[in-house]
C-alpha positions in Angstrom: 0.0 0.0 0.0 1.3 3.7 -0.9 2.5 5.7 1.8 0.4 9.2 1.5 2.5 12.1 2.1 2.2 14.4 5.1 0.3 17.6 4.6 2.2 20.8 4.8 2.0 22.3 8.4 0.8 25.6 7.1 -1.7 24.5 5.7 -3.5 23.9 8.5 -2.3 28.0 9.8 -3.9 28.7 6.8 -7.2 27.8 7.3 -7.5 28.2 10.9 -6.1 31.7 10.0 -8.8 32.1 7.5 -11.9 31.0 9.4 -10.5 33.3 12.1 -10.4 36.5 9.9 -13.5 35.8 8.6 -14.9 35.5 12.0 -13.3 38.9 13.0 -14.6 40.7 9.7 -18.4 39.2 10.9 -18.0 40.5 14.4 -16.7 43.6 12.8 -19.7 44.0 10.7 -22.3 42.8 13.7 -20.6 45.8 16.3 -20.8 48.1 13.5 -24.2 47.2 12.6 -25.4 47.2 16.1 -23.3 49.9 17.2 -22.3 52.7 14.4 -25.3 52.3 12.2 -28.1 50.5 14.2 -30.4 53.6 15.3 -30.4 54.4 11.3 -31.2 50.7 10.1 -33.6 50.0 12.8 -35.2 52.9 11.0 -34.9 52.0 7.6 -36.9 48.7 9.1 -39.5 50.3 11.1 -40.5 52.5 7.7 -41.3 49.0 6.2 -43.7 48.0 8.2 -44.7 51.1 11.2 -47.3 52.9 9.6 -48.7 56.5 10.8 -52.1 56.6 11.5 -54.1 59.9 11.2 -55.7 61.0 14.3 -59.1 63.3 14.2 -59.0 66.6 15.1 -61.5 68.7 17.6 -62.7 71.6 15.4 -62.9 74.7 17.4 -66.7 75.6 19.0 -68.5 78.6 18.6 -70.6 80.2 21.6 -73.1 83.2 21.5 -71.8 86.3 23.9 -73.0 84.6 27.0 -71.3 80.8 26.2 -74.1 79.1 24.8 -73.1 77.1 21.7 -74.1 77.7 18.4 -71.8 75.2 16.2 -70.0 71.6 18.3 -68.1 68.8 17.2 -69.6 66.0 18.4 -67.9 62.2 17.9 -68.9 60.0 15.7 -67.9 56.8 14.0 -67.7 56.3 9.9 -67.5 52.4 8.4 -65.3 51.4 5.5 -64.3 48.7 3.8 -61.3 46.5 1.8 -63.4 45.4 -1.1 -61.1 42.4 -1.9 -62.2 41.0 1.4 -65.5 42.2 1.9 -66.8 41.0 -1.6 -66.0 37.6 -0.3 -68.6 38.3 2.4 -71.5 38.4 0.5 -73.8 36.1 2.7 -73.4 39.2 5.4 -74.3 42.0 2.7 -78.1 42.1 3.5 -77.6 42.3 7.5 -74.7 45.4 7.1 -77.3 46.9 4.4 -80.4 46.4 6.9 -78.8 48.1 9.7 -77.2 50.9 7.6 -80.3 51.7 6.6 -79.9 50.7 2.8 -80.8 48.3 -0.1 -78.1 45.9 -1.0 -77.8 47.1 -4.3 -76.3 50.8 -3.0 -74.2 48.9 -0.7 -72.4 47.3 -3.5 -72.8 50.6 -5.4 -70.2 52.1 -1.9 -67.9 49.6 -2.0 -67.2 49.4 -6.6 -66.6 53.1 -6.0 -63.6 53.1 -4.0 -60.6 52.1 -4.7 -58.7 48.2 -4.6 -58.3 48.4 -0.6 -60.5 51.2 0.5 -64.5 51.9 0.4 -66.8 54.1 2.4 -69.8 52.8 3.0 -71.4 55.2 5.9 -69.7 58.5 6.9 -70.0 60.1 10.0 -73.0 58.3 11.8 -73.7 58.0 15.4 -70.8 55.7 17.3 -74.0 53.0 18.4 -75.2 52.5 15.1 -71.3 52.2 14.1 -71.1 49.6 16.8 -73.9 47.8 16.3 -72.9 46.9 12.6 -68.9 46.6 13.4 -70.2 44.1 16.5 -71.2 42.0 13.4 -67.4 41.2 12.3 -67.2 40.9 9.3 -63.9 40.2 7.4 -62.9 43.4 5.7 -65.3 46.0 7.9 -63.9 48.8 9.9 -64.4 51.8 11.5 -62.9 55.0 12.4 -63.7 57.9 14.5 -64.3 61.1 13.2 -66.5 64.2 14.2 -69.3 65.7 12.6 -70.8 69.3 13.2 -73.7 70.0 15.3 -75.7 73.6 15.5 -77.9 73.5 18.7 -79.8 77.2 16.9 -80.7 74.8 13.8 -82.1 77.2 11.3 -82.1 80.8 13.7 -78.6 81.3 13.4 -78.2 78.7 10.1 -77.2 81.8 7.2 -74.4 83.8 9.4 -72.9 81.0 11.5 -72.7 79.4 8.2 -71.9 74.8 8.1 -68.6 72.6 7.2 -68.8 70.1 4.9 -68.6 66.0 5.3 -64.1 66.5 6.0 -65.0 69.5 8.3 -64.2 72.1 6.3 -66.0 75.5 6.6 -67.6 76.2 3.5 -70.5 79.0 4.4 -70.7 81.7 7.0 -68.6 81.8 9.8 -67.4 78.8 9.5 -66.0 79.6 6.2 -64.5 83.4 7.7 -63.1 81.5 10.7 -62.2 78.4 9.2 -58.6 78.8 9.7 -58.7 79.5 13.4 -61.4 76.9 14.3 -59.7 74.2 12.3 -56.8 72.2 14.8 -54.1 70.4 13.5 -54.7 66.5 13.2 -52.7 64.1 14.8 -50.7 60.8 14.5 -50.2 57.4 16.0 -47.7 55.3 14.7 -48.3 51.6 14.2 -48.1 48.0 12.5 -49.9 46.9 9.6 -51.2 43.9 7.8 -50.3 43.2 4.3 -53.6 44.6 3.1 -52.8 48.2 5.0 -55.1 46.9 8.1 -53.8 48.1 11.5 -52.8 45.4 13.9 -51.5 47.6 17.1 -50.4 50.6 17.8 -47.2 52.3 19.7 -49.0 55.8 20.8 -49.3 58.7 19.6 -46.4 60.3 17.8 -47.4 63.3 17.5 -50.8 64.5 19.3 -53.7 66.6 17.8 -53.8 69.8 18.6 -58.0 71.1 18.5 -59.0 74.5 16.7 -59.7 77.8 18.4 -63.1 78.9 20.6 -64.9 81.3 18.6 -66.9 83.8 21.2 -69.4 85.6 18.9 -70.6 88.9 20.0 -74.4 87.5 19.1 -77.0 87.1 21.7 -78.9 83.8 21.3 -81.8 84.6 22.8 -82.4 87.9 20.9 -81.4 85.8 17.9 -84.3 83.6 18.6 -87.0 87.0 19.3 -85.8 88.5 16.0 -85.9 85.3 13.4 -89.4 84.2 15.0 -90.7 88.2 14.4 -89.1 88.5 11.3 -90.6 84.7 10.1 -93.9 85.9 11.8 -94.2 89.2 9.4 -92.7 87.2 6.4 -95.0 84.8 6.1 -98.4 87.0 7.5 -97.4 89.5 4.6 -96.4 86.5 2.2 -93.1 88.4 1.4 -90.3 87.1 -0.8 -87.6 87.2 2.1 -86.7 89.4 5.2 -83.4 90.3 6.9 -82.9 91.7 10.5 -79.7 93.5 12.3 -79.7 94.4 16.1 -76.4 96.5 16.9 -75.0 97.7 20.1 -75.0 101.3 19.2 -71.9 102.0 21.2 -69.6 99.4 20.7 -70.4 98.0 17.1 -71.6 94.4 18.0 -73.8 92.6 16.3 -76.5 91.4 18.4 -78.4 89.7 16.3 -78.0 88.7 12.5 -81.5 87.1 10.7 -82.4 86.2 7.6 -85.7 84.1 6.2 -86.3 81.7 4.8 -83.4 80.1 6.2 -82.1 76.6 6.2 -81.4 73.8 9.1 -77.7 73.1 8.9 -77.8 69.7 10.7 -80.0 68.0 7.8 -79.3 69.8 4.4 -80.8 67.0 2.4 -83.3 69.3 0.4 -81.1 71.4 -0.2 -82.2 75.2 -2.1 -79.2 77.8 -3.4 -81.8 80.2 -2.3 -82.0 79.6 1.2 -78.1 79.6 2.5 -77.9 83.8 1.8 -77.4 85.4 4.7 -79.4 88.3 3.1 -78.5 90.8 5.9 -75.0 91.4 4.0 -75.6 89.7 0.4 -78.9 91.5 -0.5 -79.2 94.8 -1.7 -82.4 97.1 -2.4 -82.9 101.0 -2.6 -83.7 102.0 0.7 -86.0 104.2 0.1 -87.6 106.9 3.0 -84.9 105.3 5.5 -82.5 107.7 3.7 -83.6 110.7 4.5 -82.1 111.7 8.0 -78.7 111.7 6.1 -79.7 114.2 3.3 -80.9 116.4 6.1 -77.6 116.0 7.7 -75.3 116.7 4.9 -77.9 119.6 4.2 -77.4 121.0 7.6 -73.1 120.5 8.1 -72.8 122.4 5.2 -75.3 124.8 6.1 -77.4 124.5 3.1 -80.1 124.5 5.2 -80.8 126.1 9.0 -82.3 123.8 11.7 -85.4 125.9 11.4 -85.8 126.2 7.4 -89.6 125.2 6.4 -90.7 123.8 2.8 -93.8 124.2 1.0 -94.6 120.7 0.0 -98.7 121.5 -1.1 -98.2 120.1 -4.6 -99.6 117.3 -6.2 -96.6 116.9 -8.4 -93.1 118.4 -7.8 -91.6 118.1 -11.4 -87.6 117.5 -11.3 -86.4 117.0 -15.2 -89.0 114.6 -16.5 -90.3 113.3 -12.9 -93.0 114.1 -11.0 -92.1 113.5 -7.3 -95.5 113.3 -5.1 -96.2 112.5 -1.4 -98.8 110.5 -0.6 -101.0 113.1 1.7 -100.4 116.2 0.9 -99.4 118.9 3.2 -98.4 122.5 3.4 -95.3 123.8 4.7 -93.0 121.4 6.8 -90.5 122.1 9.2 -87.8 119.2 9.2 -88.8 117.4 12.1 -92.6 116.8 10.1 -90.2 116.0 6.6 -89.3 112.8 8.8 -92.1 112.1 10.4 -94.8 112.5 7.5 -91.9 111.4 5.1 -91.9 113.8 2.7 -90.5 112.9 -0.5 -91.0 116.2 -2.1 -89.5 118.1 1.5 -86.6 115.7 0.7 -85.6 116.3 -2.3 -86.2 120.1 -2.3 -83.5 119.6 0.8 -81.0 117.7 -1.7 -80.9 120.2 -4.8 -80.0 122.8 -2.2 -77.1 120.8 -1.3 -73.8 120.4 -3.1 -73.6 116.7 -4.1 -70.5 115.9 -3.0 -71.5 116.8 0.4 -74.2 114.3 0.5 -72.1 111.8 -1.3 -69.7 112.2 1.6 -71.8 111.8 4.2 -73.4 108.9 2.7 -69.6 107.6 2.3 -68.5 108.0 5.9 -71.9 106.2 6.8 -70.7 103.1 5.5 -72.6 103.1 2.3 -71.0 101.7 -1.2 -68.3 99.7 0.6 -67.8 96.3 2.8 -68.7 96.7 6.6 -65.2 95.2 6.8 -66.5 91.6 8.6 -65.4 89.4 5.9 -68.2 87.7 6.0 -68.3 85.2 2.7 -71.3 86.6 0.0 -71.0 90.2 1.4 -72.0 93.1 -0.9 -70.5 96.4 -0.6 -73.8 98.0 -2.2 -73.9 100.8 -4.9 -73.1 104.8 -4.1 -72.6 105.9 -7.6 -69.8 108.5 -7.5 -71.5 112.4 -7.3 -69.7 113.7 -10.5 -72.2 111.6 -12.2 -75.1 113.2 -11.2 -77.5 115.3 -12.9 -80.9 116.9 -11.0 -83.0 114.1 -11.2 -80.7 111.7 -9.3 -80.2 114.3 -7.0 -83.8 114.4 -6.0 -84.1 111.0 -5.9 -80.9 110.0 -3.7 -82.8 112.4 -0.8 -85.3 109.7 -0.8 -83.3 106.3 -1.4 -83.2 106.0 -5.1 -80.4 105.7 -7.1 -78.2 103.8 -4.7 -78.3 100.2 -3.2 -77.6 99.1 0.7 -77.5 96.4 2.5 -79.6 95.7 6.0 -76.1 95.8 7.8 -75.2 98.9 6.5 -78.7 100.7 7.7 -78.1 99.6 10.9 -74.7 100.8 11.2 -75.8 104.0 9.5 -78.1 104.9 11.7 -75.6 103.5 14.9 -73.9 106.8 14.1 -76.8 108.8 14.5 -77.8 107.1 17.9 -74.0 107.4 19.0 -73.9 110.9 19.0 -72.4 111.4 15.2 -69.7 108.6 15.7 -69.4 106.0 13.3 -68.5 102.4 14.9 -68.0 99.7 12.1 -69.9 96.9 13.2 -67.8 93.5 14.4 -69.4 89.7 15.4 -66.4 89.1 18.1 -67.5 90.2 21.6 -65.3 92.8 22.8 -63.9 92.4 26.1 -63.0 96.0 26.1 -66.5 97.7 24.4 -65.5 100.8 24.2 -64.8 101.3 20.8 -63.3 104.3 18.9 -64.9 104.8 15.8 -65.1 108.1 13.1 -67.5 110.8 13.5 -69.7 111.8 10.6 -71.6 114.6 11.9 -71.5 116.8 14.4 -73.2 115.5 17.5 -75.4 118.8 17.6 -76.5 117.3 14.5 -76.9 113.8 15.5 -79.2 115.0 18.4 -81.6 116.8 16.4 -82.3 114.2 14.3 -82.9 111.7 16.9 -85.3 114.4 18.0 -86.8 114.4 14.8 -86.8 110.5 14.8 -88.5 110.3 17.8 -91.6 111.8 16.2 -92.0 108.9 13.4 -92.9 106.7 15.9 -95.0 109.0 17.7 -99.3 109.7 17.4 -99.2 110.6 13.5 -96.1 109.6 12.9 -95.7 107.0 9.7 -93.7 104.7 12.4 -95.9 104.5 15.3 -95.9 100.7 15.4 -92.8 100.4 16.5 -93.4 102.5 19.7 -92.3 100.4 22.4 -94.6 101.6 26.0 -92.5 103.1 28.5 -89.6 103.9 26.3 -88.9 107.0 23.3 -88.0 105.1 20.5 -86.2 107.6 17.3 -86.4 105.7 13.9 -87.7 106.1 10.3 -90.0 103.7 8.0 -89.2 103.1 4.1 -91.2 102.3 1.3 -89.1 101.6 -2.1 -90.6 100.0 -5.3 -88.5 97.5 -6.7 -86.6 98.7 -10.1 -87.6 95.9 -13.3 -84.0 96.7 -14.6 -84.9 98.2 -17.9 -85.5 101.9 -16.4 -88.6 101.6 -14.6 -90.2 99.7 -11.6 -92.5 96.6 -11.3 -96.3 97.8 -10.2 -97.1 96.6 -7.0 -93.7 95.4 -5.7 -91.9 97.1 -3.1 -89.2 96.6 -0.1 -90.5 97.7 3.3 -87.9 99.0 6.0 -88.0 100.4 9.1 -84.5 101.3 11.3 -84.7 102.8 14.6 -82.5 103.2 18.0 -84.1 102.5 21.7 -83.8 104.4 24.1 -83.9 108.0 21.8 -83.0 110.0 25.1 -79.7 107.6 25.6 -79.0 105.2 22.9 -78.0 101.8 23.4 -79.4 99.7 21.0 -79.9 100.4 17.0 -81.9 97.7 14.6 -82.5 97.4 10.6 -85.2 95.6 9.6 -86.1 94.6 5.6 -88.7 92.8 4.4 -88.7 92.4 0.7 -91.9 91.4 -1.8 -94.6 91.7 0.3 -98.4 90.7 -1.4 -100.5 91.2 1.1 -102.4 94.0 3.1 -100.6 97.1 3.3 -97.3 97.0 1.8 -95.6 99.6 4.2 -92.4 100.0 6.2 -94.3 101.2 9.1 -97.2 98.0 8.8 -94.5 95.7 7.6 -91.4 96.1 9.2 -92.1 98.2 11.9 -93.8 95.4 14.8 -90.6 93.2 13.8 -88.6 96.3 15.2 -91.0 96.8 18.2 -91.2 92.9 19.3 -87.4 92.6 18.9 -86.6 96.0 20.6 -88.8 95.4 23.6 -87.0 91.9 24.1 -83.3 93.2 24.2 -84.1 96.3 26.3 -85.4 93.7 28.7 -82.9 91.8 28.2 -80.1 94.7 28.8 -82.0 95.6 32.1 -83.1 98.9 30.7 -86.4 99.5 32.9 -89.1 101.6 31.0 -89.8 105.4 32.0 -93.0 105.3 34.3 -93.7 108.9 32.6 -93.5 107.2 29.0 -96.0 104.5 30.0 -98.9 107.2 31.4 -98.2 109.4 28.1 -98.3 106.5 25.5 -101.8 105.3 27.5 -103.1 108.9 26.8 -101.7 109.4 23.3 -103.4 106.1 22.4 -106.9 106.9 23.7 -106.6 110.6 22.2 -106.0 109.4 18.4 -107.5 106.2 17.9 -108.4 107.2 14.3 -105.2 109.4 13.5 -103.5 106.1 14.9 -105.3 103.4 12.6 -104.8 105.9 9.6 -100.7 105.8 9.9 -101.3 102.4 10.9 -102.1 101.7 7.2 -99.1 103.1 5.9 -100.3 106.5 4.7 -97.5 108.7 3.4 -95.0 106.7 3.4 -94.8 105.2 -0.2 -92.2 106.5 -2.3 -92.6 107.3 -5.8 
């Protein structure tokens, strides 16, 4: 047998030196890998599977002045689906459909419109229903919480507080001006998941939601409530088109109350009409009409076109400017200005305007708000129409004395006639409560000026007076009726359609509180600011002087009594509207 030759010895050095580098290069790698670079690779693999989660956000609430809520986020649960597993379920279809409240057919209709893994089938419905159908378990069902907008007001508040839509976006209203400070920042959790995208447990939160902003509105919910129901109340008896309502703090600028109707109910929008989500207080303008006329006097009397005392022979039956024949509809002799306002003289008016420079009117009218935004930045607002004065000749002279020939919103009365009540001072009007009321604003007239006229006002709602039925017993109440017929838009005006108005301040002898009201397209009975618009005034007024703690003047109660019983029949005459129709 061969003899096998001996191995060298360093061969076997060699491979023990081998195996031993090899093992020191793997240790190498495994400290370096554990040590230099393990933070960044256990990373790498946590971004292959740890998924972040989206948590929901608490939209911010809004409250009335006093805390009461007007718009909540309340929880609420929404089911989706994987359609790769849940088509596999199909024997469970007609229980899921059943308790959602649907056929099968629009079921599978939910889950072929979404995509390979994901379906809605029910968004944002209440967290037992939810449960009720996740309780089932069915393969490829799941839920997730969300939270859907409630508005305890419903309809009263529904055109100015405005609705978010199904993600919780404003979209209308306040909700739509605020959206940026009621919206929080959402969340996330970070966690495992299935193959299919399906979580499977969760590690916490990695970064928390942070909720959206309170919202303290300087509206009174109460009042709210007083002036929709009025305002609905005179809508309907009259069978009007619409209406709109404004209650203003005289001195500070806030906004009370903000109506308009028809309205809408923001937690069910199902029937949903274009028509009813204007907040017509700031989108819709109209001529004003009579309501216009305390600011002609004033410009008349700052520039001293006219004295405080001046008189004007109104006995006409036709006061012919250019080719128009301006009338009154009882005809008078001569008027002092305090009877101009309260018999509502159209042809007093106007002879008051063509002795005034028109750019002197056209700056009053200016510093009074009109022809631009009331700076809320409210969505839909309109800034109105105040046609520049260079561009106009005698007639529209005339008629912009008596609210022709311009357009205004119901906001922009009430503001306007805020000034007069606030001694001349102009106070743009706000829907934030102000901690610290006493706001500065710009005066307009001189207060001498403003005090006459609230004189003057006083007397529209007094015995004769084209406004008596807003007289409020035991308080002086200074405000002005208006009576416009609608323009057709090809230089004329429809026959029988007008917009009744009526703005006014309580109490005249110390301001506090100033309120627009418009109802548009009435049909029935007498179609006057003073019939129409007026009780919606008086019923609201009443309620917030209340509601301030204002008491009624014993003295006012006895004389109103007596002033009743003294002109029954002078009453129900200016009851009916007489003289207060402009043409």
């Amino acid at each position: 047998m061969p003899v096998r030759a001996a191995l060298p010895a360093w061969r076997a050095t060699a491979v023990w030196a081998a195996v031993t580098l090899a093992f020191a290069t793997i240790m190498v790698q495994a400290w370096r890998a554990q040590v230099e670079h393990g933070q960044f690779l256990r990373d790498q693999g946590a971004q292959r599977y740890l998924r972040h989660f989206p948590l929901p956000v608490q939209r911010g609430s809004i409250f009335d002045r006093h805390g009461k809520p007007l718009a909540l986020s309340v929880p609420v649960k929404t089911l989706w689906v994987d359609p790769q597993i849940f088509s596999q379920q199909h024997q469970k279809w007609p229980q899921v459909a059943a308790d959602l409240g649907i056929s099968v057919n629009e079921l599978q209709t939910r889950v072929h419109n979404g995509g390979s893994h994901f379906a809605f089938i029910a968004r944002q419905i209440d967290p037992e229903r939810a449960e009720k159908i996740t309780a089932l378990r069915v393969p490829g069902l799941y839920s997730l919480n969300e939270n859907r907008r409630y508005y305890p007001a419903g309809s009263i508040a529904a055109p100015l507080i405005g609705f978010t839509n199904v993600d919780g976006n404003g979209i209308e209203g306040l909700e739509l001006a605020y959206n940026q400070w009621l919206t929080g920042k959402a969340g996330e959790e970070t966690g495992l998941r299935d193959n299919y995208g399906h979580p499977l447990s969760l590690r916490g939160p990695a970064h928390a939601a942070q909720p959206g902003k309170a919202l303290t509105l300087s509206i009174d919910r109460h009042l709210q409530y007083v002036a929709y129901t009025s305002l609905a109340s005179a809508v309907q008896r009259f069978q009007a088109r619409s209406g709109a309502a404004v209650l203003m703090d005289a001195q500070s600028g806030e906004v009370l109350a903000m109506v308009s109707y028809p309205a809408f109910n923001p937690n069910d929008r199902s029937d949903y009409q274009a028509a009813l989500y204007n907040n017509r207080a700031i989108a819709d303008t109209f001529e004003p009409g009579s309501v216009m006329k305390p600011f002609t006097i004033a410009a008349a009397l700052d520039d001293q076109s006219i004295q405080p005392d001046a008189t004007f022979n109104v006995n006409t039956n036709c006061f012919r400017v250019a080719r128009f024949c301006i009338q009154d509809d009882v005809r008078h002799n001569n008027l002092d200005l305090a009877q101009v306002l309260k018999y509502s003289s159209n042809i007093g008016a106007a002879k008051i305007s063509l002795r005034t420079p028109p750019a002197d009117l056209f700056h009053m009218l200016r510093q009074a708000g009109f022809g631009q935004s009331s700076g809320l930045g409210l969505p839909g607002e309109s800034s109105g129409t105040l046609p520049a004065w260079q561009g106009w000749d005698i007639a529209r002279r005339a008629a912009m004395a008596y609210g022709y020939g311009l357009s205004v919103t119901p906001l922009q009365l009430a503001a306007a006639y805020g000034a007069i009540a606030n001694q001349g001072v102009y106070v743009a009007p706000t829907l934030i409560r102000q901690e610290n009321p006493g706001a500065k604003g710009t005066r307009i007239m001189p207060a001498a000026t403003a005090a006459r006229l609230t004189q003057w006002l006083t007397g529209v709602t007094g015995p004769g007076g084209t406004g008596f039925l807003a007289s409020i017993p035991g308080y002086s109440v200074a405000g002005k009726t208006g009576t416009s017929i609608i323009a057709n838009g090809k230089g004329g005006f429809h026959k029988n359609q007008v917009n009744t108005t009526f703005v006014g301040f309580a109490p005249a002898r110390n301001p506090r509180l100033v309120m627009a009201v418009v109802v548009r397209g009435p049909t029935q009975g007498w179609r006057y600011g003073g019939v129409v618009a007026a009780p919606v005034f008086r019923v609201t007024m009443a309620a917030a002087l209340q509601s301030m703690g204002i008491q009624p003047n014993p003295a006012l109660l006895e004389s109103a009594t007596a002033a009743h019983q003294a002109s029954a029949s002078e009453t129900q005459r200016w009851a009916e509207g007489v003289g207060d129709a402009a043409h």
